[in-house]
Structures are given as structure tokens and as C-alpha cells.
N, C-alpha and C positions, 0 to 999 in steps of 0.2 A: 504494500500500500504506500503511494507516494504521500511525501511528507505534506503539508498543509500550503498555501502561499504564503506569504511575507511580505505587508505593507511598509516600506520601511519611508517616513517624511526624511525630507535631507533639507537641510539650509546652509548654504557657500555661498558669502560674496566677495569673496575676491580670489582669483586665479590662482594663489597657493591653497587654499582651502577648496576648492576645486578638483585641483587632484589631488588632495590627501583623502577627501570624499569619493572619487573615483576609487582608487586605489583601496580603500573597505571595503565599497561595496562589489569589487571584480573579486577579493578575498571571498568577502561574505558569497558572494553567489558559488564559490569554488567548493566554499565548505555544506554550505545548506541543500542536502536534493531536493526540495521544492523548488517553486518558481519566486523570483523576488523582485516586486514591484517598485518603482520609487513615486512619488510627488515630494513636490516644493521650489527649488530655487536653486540654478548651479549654471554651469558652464558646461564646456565641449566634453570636458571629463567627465561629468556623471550623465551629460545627453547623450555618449557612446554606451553606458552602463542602460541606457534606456530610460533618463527622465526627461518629461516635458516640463522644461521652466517655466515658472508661476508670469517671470518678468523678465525681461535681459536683468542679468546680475549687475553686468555694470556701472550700472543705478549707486550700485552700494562702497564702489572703488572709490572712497575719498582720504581725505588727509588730513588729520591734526582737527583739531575742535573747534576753529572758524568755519572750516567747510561743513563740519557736521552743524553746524547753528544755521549757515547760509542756507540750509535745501530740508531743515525741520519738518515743515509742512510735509513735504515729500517724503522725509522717513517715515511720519508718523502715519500718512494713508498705506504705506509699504505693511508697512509694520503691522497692520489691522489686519488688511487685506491678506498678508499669508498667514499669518493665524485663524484668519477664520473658514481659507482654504483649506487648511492644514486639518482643523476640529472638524471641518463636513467630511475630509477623509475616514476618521476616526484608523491611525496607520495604527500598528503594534508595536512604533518604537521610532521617535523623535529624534534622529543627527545631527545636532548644530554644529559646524565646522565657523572657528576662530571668528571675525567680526562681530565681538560681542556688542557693541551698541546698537548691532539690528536683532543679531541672532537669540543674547538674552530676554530683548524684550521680547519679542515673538515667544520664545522658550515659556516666557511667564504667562502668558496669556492663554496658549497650550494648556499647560497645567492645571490653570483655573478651570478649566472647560472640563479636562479631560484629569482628573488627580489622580488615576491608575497609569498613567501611559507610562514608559519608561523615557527616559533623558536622557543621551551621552552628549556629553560635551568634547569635541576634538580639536586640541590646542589648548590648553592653558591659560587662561585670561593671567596679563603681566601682575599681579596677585603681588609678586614680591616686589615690584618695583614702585605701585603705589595704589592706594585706597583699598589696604589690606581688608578689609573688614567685608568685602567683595568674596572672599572666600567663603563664610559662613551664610552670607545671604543667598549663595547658590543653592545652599541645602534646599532651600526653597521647592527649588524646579530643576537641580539635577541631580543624575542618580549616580551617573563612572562620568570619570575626568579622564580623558584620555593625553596622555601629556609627551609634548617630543623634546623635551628637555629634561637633562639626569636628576636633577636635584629640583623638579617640581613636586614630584610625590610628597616630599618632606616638608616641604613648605605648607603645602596644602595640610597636610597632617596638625603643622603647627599650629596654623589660622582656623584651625577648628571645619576647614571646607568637605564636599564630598570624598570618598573613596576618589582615590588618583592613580593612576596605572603610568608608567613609563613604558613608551612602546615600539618607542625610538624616532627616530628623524628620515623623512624623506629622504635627505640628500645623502644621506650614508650608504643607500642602498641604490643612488642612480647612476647606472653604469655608466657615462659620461662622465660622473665625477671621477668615480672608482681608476675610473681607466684615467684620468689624468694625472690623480694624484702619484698611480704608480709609475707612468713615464716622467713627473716630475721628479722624481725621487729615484727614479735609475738615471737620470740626465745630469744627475750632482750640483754643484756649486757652479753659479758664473765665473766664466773666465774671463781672467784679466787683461784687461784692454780691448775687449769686446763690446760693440756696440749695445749697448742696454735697451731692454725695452720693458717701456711699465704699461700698463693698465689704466686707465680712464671710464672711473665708472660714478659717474655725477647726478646718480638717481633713474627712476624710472618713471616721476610722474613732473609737471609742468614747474611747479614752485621749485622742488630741487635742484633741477636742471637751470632753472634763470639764475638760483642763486649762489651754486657753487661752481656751477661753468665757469663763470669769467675768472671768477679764484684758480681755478685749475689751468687756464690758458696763463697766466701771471706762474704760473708754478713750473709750467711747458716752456715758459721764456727763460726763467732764470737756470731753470735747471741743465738747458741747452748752452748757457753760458757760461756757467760753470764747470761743465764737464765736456763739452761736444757736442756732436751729433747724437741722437738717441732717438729710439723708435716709438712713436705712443700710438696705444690701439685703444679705439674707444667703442664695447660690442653698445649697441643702441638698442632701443625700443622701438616700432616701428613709426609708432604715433610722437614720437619727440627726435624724430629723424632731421626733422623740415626747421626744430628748433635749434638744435645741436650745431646744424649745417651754419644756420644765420648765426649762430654766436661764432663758431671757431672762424668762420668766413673771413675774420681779421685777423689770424691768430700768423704770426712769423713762421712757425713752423705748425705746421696740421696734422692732426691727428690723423690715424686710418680709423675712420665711421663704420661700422661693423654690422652687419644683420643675418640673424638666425643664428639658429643652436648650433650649425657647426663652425661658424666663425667665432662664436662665442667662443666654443671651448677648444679651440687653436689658437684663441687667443691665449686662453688660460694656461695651457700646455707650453705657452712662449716667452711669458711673461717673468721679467728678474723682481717685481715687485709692483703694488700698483695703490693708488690713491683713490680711496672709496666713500662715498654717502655712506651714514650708520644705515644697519637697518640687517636683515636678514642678510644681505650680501656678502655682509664681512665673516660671518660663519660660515658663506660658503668660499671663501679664499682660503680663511682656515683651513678647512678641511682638504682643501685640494692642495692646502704645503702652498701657497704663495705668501709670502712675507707682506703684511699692508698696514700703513698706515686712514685714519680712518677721522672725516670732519663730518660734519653736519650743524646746521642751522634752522633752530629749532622755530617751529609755531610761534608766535608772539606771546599767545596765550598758555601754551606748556613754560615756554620762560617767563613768565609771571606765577605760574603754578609752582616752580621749581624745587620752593623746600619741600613741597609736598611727597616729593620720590622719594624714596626710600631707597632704591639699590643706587649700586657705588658706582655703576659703571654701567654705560647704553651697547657696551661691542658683546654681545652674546659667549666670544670666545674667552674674554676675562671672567665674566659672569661663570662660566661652564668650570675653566680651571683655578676660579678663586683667587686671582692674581694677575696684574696687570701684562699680560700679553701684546696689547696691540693699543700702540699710541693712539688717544685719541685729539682731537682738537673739535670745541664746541663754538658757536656762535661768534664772539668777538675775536675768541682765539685763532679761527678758521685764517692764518695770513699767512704769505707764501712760506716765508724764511724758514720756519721749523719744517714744514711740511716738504722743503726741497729737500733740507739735510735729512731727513728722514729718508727719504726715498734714495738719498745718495748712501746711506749708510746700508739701505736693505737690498738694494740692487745689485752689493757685491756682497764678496766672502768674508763678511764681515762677521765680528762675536755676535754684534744686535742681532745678524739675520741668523744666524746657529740660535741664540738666545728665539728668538721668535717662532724658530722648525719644532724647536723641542716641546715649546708649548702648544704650538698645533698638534703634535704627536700627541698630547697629552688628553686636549679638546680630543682628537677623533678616539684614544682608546675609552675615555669617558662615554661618547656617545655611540659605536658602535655596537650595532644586539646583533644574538643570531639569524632572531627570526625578523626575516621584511617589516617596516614599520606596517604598513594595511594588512597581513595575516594578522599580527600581534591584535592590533587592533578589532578588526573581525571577531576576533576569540573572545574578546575579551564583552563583545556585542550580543555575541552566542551567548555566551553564560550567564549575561545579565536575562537574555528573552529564556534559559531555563529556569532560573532562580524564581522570573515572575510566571513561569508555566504557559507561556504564549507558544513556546517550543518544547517539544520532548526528549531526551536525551538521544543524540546522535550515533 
């Protein structure tokens, strides 16, 4: 007798929470012999697993807490609108993937309706970075914290939050990385007197790009002046192609403008060190063994919020090995000078860049599991729908 279907609601709004959603439920469909349905809200990743999006996702791709205030109105009929999609599903088991200012509220409105559904939550809301007390109000409306960082379990523990599972990180297991990191690491140390080439990565959405490009073209001058000739590769987005172009347009020496995954990670595979926006990106340099120094220029209104963090450090990979790793420079401090000698010191066989490898080594033995992050995940989805008896033992 085949096993029963599986409604399973999904909500992703933005392109990494997309395919981490993808990726559970290609698991989940692997391990479950019935058929597994989805509704809600996702991109090209979960519409290949077979959902029909509620909306284009993204609606919900913004930045920092000005944008989220300017388009209010619009979250808030989002926000109605797929909860009450969601509740006329009546699914067996609610996915929020990361975006918590859409995905909790929704998640809570869910729960009202529906107080038996189950809840996982995928991604961690930053819990330890600020407005701790966000942990225990999830009890509320969630049931497993699915977490891709080593030391959220414990956190969450502390804060009094839901059960947290660690399950690992996308890019540990994306063969592009995998495969870069080990021809970076059989390619050895830059050699001396060799033309250098760094990395140019100034965000992926409109504000970062205006506001750290020209700092990085000022960084492109002097560093050419102090050392030579040097190669700068900048992979792009597609949609800040046309902006990237009009800023470097004046730049003395030009970058190489990069598009797609596999110039991406040729770049990456090429690169003696490179100069990066904070943000998810810099854990994945880490991991791939490139040496990076890392700026950003924060929201107006996060720098006015600023006592309010708690954690010590925005570079993921300091956070991961509890120790400052990877130079950062914030807001005012974002100027060329320190940021060129940086790059000048990682770009060769220098102690900082040995000093820098070992703690990447450290960051990936931290974060690598056996098992795929979306199996781990899956399982851990499964046992929640045995627990509540929605499924019977497998």
C-alpha cells in the first residue's frame, strides 16, 4: 500500500533560501514513497520540485530596514495574502526558509488558524547578533530550527528558543566550491613576481554596488601604483551589469566584468586574494581558501541601531572560528589605504595570508557534515511529521 501524499506549504524569498528549499524538498521527495505536493512562494528551485508560486518572490528581495519601511503597504497585503492561501491549503507541514520579516509573520498567522500544523524554520534568524529575545518568541509558531551554522544550536539553547538542529551549509557541499577549493590548494602559494590578480566583489544589489564601487576603483588605482600591473576580475550580477559598467567606465585600469557560474568560479580558482561587500560572500571565499579582506557600508538606520548588536563581528568566518580571521573595515573606515595594504599583504606568500588559510581551514573543518545539508534537513522534517503522526514510520 502506497504511503499517503504530503502537502508540504514552502515560503522562500530570496534566491538563497530558494534553493536551500529546493534542495529538502528533492531530499524529502527521495526519502518519502508517496507523492509530495508543495504551495506557497519560491523561485526556479522549488518550481523545478513542482510549486506554483503564490507571487514572483522577488517582491521580497530587499535591503536593510529603509527598504523594508518604503514598500510596508506591500509586505503587509503579501503577508495576509499567503497566509490565508496557505490556511485554505490546510498543508501537513509549514517551511519557512530565512526572510524572516515576511516568513515569520506569515509563520504566525499560520499558527493562529491552524495550532496543530507543524513549523520548521530553515536558516537561523541572526538571534545572536541582535534582538535576542526573538529566540523564545518563536516558541510561539515554531517547532525545529533548522540551522547552517555550527554554533546556532547552542545559542538557540541558551535564548530559551525552539529545538535547533545543525545541518550544515549549502556551500560545503556545492561541487563548484569543493572542486575549487581543492585546485586552490594543490596550486600552492603565489609566486613571486607574478602578476597578481584579486577579486572585485562590491555586492549584488543597487545600494552596495553605488556605494562601495567607487571605493574599490580608488583601491584599483593605488594598488596598481604601488605594485604594477595587476589583474582585477569582477564576477557580476546580471541586473547591476549596466551599473558596474557606468561606474568602472572611468576607472584607469578596468576590471574584467564577469557573468555566470562558470566565470564566477574561474575567477575564484584564479584569484591571489580579493576585496568583498560583508555578507554571505565572505564565507564563501573562506571556504574556497581565498585570502579576503572585507568592507561594507551599512543602512543608515542599522548605524543608528548599532549598540543594539550584540555579536562582535558581521564576517561569518570570524563568527564561525571565534576569532578575528578576516579584516574587516565598516562605514567610515571603508578608505583605500588599509584596504590596498591588505590586499598587498594577502596577495602574496605572506605570514597574514598563511595566518588567514589556517583559519579558513578551521571555518571549513567546523562547518563540514557528512551528510548533504537538504538530506540532513529532510530527516530531520520526516521525524518531526512522525512525532506528530501525519506520517508513519518509514
Amino acid at each position: 500500500m502506497s504511503a499517503r501524499s504530503l502537502k508540504i506549504a514552502v515560503i522562500a524569498g530570496e534566491v538563497s533560501g530558494d534553493l536551500l528549499g529546493g534542495d529538502l524538498v528533492a531530499a524529502l521527495k527521495a526519502r518519502y514513497p508517496g507523492p509530495v505536493e508543495l504551495v506557497g512562494v519560491g523561485g526556479e528551485a522549488l518550481q523545478a520540485q513542482g510549486l506554483k508560486s503564490l507571487f514572483d518572490f522577488s517582491e521580497l528581495s530587499v535591503m536593510g530596514l529603509t527598504q523594508v519601511l518604503a514598500r510596508l503597504p506591500r509586505f503587509i497585503k503579501l503577508i495576509s495574502w499567503t497566509a490565508e492561501a496557505i490556511i485554505a491549503e490546510k498543508p501537513d507541514l509549514l517551511l519557512i526558509v530565512d526572510s524572516p520579516d515576511f516568513t515569520h509573520r506569515v509563520a504566525k498567522k499560520v499558527r493562529k488558524a491552524l495550532p496543530d500544523l507543524p513549523v520548521v524554520d530553515y536558516v537561523c534568524p541572526s538571534v545572536w547578533a541582535w534582538k535576542e529575545y526573538r529566540a523564545r518568541d518563536m516558541l510561539a509558531y515554531v517547532d525545529r530550527v533548522l540551522a547552517i551554522l555550527p554554533f546556532e544550536p547552542e545559542v538557540m539553547e541558551r535564548l530559551g528558543g525552539p529545538e535547533t538542529r545543525f545541518v550544515g551549509h549549502r556551500l560545503t557541499a556545492y561541487p563548484k566550491l569543493v572542486e575549487t577549493r581543492a585546485a586552490r590548494t594543490a596550486g600552492g602559494a603565489p609566486v613571486e613576481g607574478a602578476t597578481r590578480t584579486v577579486l572585485l566583489l562590491p555586492g549584488s544589489r543597487k545600494a552596495e554596488v553605488a556605494t562601495l564601487l567607487p571605493i574599490f576603483g580608488e583601491v584599483v588605482h593605488q594598488f596598481v601604483e604601488r605594485n604594477g600591473p595587476a589583474r582585477f576580475l569582477l564576477p557580476a550580477v546580471p541586473k547591476q551589469v549596466e551599473r558596474i559598467r557606468a561606474i568602472t567606465d572611468a576607472w584607469a585600469v578596468k576590471p574584467e566584468i564577469l557573468l555566470g557560474e562558470e566565470d564566477k568560479w574561474r575567477a575564484f580558482e584564479a584569484a591571489d586574494a580579493a576585496l568583498a561587500a560583508s555578507g554571505t560572500v565572505i564565507l564563501e571565499l573562506a571556504l574556497a581558501g581565498i585570502p579576503t579582506v572585507s568592507a561594507y557600508k551599512a543602512d543608515w538606520l542599522i548605524t543608528f541601531l548599532r549598540n543594539r548588536i550584540k555579536v562582535w563581528s558581521a564576517a561569518l568566518p570570524n563568527i564561525i572560528a571565534d576569532y578575528p580571521v578576516v579584516p574587516e573595515y565598516l562605514n567610515d573606515a571603508v578608505r583605500p589605504g588599509p584596504l590596498v595594504r591588505w590586499l598587498e599583504r594577502l596577495s602574496a606568500d605572506t605570514l597574514d595570508r598563511r595566518a588567514m588559510l589556517a583559519g579558513f581551514d578551521e571555518v571549513w573543518a567546523r562547518m563540514k557534515t557528512e551528510t548533504a545539508p537538504g538530506e540532513a534537513a529532510a530527516a530531520v522534517v520526516l521525524d518531526l511529521l512522525r512525532q506528530r503522526g501525519v506520517v508513519s514510520s518509514l
